[in-house]
C-alpha positions as CSV (number, residue, x, y, z in Angstrom):
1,X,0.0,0.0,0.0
2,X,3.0,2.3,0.8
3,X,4.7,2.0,-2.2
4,X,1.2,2.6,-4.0
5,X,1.0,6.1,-2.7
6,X,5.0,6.5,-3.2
7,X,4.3,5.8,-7.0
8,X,1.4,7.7,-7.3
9,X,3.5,10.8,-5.5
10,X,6.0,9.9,-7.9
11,X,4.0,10.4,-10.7
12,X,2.3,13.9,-9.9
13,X,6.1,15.2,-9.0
14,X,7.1,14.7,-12.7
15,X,5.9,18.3,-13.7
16,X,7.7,19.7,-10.7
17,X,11.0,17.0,-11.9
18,X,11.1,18.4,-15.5
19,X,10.4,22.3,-14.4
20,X,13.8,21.1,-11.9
21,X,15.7,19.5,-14.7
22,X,14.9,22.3,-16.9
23,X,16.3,25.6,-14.0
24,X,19.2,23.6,-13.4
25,X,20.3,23.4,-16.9
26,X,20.6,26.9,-17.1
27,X,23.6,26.7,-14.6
28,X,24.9,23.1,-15.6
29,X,23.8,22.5,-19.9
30,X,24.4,18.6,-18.9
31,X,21.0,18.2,-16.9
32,X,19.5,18.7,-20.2
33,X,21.2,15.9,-22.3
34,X,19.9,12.4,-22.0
35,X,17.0,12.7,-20.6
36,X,15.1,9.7,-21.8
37,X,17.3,7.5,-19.9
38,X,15.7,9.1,-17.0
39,X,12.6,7.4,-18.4
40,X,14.2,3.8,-19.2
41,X,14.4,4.6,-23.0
42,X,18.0,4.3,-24.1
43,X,17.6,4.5,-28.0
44,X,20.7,3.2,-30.1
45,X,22.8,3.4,-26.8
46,X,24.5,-0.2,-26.7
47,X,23.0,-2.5,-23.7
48,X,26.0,-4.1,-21.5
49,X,26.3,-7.8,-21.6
50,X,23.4,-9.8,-19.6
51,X,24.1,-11.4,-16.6
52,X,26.7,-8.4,-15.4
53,X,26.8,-6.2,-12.5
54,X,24.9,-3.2,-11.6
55,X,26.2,-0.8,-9.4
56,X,24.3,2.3,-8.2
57,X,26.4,5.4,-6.8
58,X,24.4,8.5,-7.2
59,X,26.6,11.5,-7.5
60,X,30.7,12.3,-7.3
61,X,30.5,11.6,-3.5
62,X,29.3,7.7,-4.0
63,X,31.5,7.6,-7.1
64,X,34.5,8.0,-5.4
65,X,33.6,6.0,-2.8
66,X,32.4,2.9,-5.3
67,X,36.1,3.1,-7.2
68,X,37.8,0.8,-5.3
69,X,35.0,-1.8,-5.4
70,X,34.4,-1.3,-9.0
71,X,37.8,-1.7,-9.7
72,X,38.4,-4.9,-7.3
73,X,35.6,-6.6,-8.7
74,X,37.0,-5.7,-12.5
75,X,40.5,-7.4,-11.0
76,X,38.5,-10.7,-9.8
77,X,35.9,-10.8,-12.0
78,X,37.2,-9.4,-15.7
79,X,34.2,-11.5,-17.5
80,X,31.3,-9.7,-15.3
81,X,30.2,-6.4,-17.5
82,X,29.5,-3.7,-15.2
83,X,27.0,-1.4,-15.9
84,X,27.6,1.9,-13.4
85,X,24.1,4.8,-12.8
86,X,24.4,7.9,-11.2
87,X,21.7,10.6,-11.2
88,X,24.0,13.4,-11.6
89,X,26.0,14.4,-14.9
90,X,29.3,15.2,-12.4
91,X,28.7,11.4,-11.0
92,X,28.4,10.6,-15.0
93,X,31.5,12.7,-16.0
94,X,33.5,11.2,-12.9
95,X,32.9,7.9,-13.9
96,X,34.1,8.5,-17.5
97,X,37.2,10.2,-16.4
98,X,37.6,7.1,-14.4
99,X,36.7,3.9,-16.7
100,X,36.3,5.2,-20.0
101,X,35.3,2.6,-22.2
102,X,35.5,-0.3,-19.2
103,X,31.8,0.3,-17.7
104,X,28.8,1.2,-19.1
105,X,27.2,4.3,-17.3
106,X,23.4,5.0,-18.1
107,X,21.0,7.9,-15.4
108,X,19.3,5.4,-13.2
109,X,15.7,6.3,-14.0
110,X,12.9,8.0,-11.8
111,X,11.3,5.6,-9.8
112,X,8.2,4.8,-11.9
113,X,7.4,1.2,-12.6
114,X,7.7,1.3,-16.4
115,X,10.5,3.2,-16.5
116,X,12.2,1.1,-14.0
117,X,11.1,-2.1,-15.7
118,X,13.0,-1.4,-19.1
119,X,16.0,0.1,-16.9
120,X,16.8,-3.7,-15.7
121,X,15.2,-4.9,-19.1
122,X,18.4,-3.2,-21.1
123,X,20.7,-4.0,-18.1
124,X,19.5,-7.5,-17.5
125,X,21.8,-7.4,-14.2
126,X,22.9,-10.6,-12.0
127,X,23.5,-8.7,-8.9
128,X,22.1,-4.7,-8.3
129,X,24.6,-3.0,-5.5
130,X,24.3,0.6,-4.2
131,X,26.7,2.6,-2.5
132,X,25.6,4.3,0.9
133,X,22.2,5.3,0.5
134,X,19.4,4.8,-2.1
135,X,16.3,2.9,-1.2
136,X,13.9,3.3,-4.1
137,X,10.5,1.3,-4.2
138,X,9.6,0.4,-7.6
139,X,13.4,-0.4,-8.3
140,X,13.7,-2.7,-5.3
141,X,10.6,-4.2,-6.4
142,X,11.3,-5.1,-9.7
143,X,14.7,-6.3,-8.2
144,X,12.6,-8.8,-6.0
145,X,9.9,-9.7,-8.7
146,X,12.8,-11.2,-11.3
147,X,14.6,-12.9,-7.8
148,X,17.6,-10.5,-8.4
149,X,19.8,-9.6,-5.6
150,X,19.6,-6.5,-4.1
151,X,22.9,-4.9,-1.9
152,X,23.4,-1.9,-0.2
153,X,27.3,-1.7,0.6
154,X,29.0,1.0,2.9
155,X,25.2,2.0,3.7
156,X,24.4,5.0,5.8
157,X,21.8,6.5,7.5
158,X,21.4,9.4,8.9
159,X,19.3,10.1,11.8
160,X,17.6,12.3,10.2
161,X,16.5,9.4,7.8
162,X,16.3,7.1,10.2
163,X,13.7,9.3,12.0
164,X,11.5,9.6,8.8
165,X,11.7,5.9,7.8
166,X,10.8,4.8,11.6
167,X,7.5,7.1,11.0
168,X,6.0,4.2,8.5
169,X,8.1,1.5,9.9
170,X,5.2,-1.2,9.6
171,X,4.7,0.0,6.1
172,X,8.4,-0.3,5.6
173,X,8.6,-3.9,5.8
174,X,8.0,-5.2,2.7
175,X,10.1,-2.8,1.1
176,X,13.2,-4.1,3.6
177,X,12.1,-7.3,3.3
178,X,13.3,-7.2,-0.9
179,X,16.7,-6.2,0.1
180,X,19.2,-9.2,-0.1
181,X,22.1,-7.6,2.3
182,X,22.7,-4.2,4.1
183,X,26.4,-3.3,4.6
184,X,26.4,-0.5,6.7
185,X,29.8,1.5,6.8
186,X,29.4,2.1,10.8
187,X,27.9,0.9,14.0
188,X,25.8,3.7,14.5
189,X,24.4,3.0,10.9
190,X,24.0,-0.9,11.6
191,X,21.8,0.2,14.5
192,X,20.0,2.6,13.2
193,X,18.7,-0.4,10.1
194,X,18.6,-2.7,13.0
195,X,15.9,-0.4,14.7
196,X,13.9,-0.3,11.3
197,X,13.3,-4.0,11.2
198,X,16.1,-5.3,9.6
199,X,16.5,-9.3,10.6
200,X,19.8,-9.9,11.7
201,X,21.2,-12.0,9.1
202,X,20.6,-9.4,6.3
203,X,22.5,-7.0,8.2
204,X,26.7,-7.0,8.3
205,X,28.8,-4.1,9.2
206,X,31.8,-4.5,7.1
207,X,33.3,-1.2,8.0
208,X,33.5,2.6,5.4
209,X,35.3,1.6,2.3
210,X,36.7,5.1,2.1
211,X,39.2,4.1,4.7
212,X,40.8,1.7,1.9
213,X,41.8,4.9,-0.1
214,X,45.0,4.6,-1.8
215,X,47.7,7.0,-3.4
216,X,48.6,5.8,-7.0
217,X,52.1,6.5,-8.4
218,X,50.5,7.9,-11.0
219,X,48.9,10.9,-9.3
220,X,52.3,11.2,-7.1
221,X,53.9,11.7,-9.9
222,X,51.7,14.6,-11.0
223,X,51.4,15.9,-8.2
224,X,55.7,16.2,-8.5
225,X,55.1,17.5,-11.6
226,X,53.1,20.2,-10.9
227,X,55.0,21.4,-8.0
228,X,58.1,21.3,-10.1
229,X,56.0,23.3,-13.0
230,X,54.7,26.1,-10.0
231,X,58.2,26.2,-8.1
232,X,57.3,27.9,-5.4
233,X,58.0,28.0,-1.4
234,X,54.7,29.6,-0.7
235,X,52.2,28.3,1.8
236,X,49.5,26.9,0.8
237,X,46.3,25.9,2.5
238,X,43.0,24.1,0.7
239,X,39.3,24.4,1.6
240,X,37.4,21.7,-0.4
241,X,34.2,20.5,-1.7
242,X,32.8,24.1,-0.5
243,X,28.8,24.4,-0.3
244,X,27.0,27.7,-0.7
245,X,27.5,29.9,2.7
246,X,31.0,28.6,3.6
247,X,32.7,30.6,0.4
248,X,32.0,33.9,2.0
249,X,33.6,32.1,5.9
250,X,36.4,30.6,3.6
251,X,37.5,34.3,2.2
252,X,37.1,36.6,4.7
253,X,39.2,34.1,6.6
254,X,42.0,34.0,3.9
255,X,41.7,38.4,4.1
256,X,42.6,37.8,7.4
257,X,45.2,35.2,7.1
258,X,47.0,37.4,4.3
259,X,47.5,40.3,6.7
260,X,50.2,37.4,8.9
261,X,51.0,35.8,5.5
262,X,50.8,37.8,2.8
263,X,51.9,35.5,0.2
264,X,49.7,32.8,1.7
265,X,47.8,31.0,-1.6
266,X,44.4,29.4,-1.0
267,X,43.1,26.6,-2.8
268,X,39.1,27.0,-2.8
269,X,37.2,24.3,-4.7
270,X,33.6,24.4,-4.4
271,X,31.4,20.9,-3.9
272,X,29.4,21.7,-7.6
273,X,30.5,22.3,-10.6
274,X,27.3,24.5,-11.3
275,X,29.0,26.7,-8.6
276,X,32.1,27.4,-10.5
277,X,31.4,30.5,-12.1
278,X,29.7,32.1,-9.2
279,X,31.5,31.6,-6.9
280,X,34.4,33.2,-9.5
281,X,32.3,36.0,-9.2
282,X,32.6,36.0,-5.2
283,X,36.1,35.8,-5.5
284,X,36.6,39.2,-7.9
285,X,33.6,40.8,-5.9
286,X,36.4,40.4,-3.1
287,X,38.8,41.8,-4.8
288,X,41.2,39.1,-4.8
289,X,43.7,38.1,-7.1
290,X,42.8,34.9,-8.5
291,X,43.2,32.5,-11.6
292,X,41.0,29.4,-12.2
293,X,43.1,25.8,-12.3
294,X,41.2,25.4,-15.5
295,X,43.4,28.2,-17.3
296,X,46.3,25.4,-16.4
297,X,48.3,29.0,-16.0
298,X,50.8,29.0,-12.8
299,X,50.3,31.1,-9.7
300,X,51.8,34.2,-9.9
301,X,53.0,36.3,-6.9
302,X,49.7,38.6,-7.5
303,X,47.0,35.3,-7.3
304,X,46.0,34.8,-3.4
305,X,43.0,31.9,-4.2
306,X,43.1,29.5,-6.9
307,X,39.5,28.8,-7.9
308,X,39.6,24.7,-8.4
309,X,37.0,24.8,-10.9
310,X,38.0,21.3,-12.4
311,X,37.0,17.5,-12.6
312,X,39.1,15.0,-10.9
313,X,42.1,17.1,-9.6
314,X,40.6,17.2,-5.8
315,X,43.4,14.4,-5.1
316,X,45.9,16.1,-7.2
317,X,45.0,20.0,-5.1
318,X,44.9,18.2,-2.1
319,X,48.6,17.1,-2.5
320,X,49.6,20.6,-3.1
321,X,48.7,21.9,0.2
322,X,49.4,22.1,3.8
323,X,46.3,22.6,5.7
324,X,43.2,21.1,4.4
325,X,39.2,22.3,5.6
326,X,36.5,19.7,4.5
327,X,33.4,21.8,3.6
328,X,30.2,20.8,3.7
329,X,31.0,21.3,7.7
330,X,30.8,25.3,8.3
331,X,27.1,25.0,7.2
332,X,24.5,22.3,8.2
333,X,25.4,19.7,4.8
334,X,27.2,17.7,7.4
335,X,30.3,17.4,6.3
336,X,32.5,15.6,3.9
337,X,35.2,12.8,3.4
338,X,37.8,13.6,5.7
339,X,40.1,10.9,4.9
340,X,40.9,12.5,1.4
341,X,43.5,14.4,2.4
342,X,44.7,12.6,5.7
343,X,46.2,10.3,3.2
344,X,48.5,13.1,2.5
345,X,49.1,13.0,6.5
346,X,47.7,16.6,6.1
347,X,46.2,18.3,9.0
348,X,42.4,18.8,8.7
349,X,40.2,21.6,9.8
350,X,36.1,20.5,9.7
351,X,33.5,22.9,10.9
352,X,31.0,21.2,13.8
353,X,28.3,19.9,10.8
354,X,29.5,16.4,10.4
355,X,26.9,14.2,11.1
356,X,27.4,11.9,7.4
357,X,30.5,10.9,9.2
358,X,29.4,10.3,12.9
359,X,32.0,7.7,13.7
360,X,34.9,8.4,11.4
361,X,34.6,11.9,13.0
362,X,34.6,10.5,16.6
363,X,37.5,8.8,16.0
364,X,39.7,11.6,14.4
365,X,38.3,13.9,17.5
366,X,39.0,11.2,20.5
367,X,42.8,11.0,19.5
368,X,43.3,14.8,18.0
369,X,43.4,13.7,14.3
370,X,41.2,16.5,13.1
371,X,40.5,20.3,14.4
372,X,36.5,21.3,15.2
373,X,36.6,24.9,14.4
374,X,33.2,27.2,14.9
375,X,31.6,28.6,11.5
376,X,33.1,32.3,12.0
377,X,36.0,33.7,10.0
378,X,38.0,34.6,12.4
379,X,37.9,30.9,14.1
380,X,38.5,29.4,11.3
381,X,41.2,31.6,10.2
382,X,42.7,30.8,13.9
383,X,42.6,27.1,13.4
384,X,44.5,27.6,10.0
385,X,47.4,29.6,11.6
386,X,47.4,26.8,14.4
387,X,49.2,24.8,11.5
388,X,50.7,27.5,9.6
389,X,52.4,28.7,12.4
390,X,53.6,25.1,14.5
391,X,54.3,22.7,11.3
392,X,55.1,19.8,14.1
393,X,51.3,20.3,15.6
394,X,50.2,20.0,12.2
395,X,52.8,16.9,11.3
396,X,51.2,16.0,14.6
397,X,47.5,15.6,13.7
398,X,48.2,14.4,10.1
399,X,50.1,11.4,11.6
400,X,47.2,10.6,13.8
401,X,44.8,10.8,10.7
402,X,46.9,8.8,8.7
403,X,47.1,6.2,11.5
404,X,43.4,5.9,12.1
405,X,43.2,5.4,7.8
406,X,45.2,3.0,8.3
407,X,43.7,1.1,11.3
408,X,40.3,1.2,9.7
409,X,41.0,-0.6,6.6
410,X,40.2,-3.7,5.2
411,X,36.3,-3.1,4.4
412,X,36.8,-3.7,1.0
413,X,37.8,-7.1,1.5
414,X,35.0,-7.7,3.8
415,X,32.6,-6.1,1.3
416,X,34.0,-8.6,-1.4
417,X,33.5,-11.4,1.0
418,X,30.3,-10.8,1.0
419,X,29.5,-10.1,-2.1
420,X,31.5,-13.3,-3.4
421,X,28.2,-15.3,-3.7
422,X,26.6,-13.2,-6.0
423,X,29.0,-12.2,-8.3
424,X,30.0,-16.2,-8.9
């Protein structure tokens, strides 16, 4: 009966869907191209082998976080097609800077039954996994009617979520009741399915495969490169995947910052690439000297921010600097990956919002492996010349980072354990 209503809804939101699609174009063209593959109609686009894998992460965030899955089940499984959705053009792009030509990537559709039924149709999937957090009706459904296994891996839910879902927990149940196996990333998040209704032996914690994040040679070796093409001694210090409302935080901070250390260079890469050219704008409104990393032009002594207004390069940035801030924390997003540039044994600023990464969090804070600062300028302008000015304090807290990376991985093997039946 539930998912009845949540179809019907699903149908009347259409309208309000294409007016969305449509708006958002205007500041990323890419929501406007393939749109009837959010419908399940793929034209003359090539269908993946039957019998693959289908794997679900639905924007850059998930992407990242599915890479070393996708490409451990590629290493162990070469005759498995995998076919990757996203519902976001930057998850698309990311996953074609990352695969090419070795997955398939189709939009997952909207949730409507007919849409969803020629989705798996043209898929014809073995196994559907999703990363972290997408429970669709119709889709799990349709996974259950054609005996399909569904799995969530590195699953998380928020309490927030977890709140709404326990509202229609009875009506819940035969939707939970479809999914093959929840992997939740975290204790908290194993609790929180448990609470829903989740029997026991559908439910394994396995542990954040995000802590299994590894430094190829390859990007070490451009990151070399483009120190040795910038050759400069100046400090520099990154605030990343930036939502709107922490820009404005992140340069009145770096105003402040210049007056100690004036030829201090920040890195400021917004979350979105949609944002890219306003916050540009910001940044000249400001007054600031600044250059975009797209220009590929090197930072002159005039350019105090460098606008990272690229795909891909967040790894590369990262290893340029040395002081990160993870946005997503100064407003109420709650917060991003830390662990992105502990791997650099950098040491990491957050704001207080970082409830998507309860535990990981925890840990960092318990043994002093990441710096809580408030969402004012001038504290977070403090916190960054904690570091600038002791580089042992901040040698200090990256090696604490790195060390809980390091003690925290292994999920993906445990995530491959489990997904060993399935993919045979």
């Amino acid at each position: 009966m539930l998912r009845f209503f949540y179809t019907c809804l699903m149908y009347l939101a259409q309208p309000l869907l294409c007016l969305f699609m449509v708006l958002r174009s205007f500041r990323a063209p890419h929501y406007r191209k393939r749109l009837a593959e959010r419908y399940g109609f793929y034209g003359n686009t090539q269908s993946p082998s039957p019998n693959g894998v289908l794997l679900h992460a639905a924007s850059v965030g998930e992407v990242i976080a599915a890479v070393p899955l996708i490409k451990r089940i590629q290493q162990d499984y070469p005759q498995l097609a995998i076919t990757v959705t996203t519902m976001t053009p930057t998850g698309s792009e990311r996953v074609k800077a990352v695969f090419g030509d070795r997955v398939t990537h189709v939009y997952l559709p909207y949730d409507l039954p007919g849409a969803v039924s020629r989705f798996i149709e043209f898929v014809q999937p073995s196994v559907g996994i999703v990363i972290e957090t997408e429970l669709w009706f119709n889709l799990i459904h349709q996974f259950a009617r054609r005996s399909i296994p569904f799995v969530i891996v590195n699953a998380r839910l928020s309490a927030r979520s977890a709140t709404r879902y326990g509202w229609f927990k009875e009506p819940l149940k035969p939707l939970l009741n479809n999914i093959t196996l929840i992997a939740p990333q975290d204790d908290v998040s194993g609790q929180r399915y448990a609470q829903l209704g989740i029997a026991p032996e559908r439910l394994v914690v396995t542990g954040n495969i995000k802590y299994d994040l590894n430094v190829s040679d390859e990007l070490l070796h451009q990151i070399a490169t483009l120190k040795a093409q910038w050759n400069t001694q100046r400090p520099i210090w990154i605030a990343a995947s930036t939502h709107e409302g922490e820009d404005e935080i992140i340069l009145k901070s770096h105003r402040t910052l210049l007056r100690q250390y004036p030829d201090l260079l920040l890195i400021l890469v917004p979350r979105h690439p949609e944002r890219f050219s306003s916050v540009a704008q910001l940044i000249e409104q400001e007054g600031f000297g600044f250059m975009r990393r797209s220009s590929h032009e090197i930072p002159t002594e005039e350019t105090q921010v460098l606008l990272g207004d690229t795909m891909g390069e967040l790894m590369l940035l990262y290893g340029m600097a040395k002081v990160a801030l993870v946005g997503g924390s100064l407003v109420a997003h709650g917060g991003h990956n830390p662990l992105e540039p502990l791997v650099f044994k950098l040491p990491v600023i957050s704001g207080k919002h970082t409830f998507n990464f309860p535990e990981i969090f925890t840990k960092l804070s318990e043994r002093q492996g990441v710096l809580i600062t408030e969402d004012k300028p001038q504290a977070v302008a403090k916190a960054v010349v904690t570091f600038l000015r002791s580089p042992e304090l901040g040698e200090r807290y990256g090696q604490v980072g790195y060390a809980v990376l390091n003690e925290n991985r292994g999920a993906l093997q445990r995530v491959m354990n489990l997904l060993k039946p399935y993919l045979n």
